[in-house]
N, C-alpha and C positions, 0 to 999 in steps of 0.2 A: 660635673667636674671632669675637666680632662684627664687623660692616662698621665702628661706631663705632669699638672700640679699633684697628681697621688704622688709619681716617684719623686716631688721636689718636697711634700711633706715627709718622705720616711729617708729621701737622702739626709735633709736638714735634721731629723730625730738622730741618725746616725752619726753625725758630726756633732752634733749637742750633747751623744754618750761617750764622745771622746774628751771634749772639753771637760765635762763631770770625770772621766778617768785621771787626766789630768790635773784636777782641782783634789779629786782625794788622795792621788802619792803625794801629794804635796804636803798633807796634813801634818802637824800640827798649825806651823808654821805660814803654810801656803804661800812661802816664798819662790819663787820658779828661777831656772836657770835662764841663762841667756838663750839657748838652743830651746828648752821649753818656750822660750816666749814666741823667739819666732816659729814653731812649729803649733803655736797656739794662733797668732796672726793670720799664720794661712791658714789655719783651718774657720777661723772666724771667717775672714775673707768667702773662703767657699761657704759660709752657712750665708752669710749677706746675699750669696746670688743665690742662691735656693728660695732666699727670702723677695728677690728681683723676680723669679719666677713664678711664684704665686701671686705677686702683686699683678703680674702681669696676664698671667691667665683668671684668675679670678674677678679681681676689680677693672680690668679693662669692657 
């Protein structure tokens, strides 16, 4: 496994523990702001290419 896909697995980990931070101030309700949402988009966004990157060093 390359050094790439390590740091695109524990980048992706780290945007995925922001999305869970996100998801629990939200609690009860888990209804999100408008500024949440888009600050959730982009960070989804970058977990999607993290997820580009592994496909790409891994299954290529």
């Amino acid at each position: 496994m390359s050094a790439r896909a390590v740091d695109a697995v524990f980048q992706g980990l780290y945007l995925l523990t922001d999305v869970r931070m996100m998801i629990r101030k939200s609690v009860p309700d888990h209804v999100l702001t408008e500024d949440e949402k888009k600050t959730l988009a982009k960070t989804l966004d970058k977990v999607e290419k993290q997820i580009a990157v592994l496909r790409e060093e891994l299954l290529a």
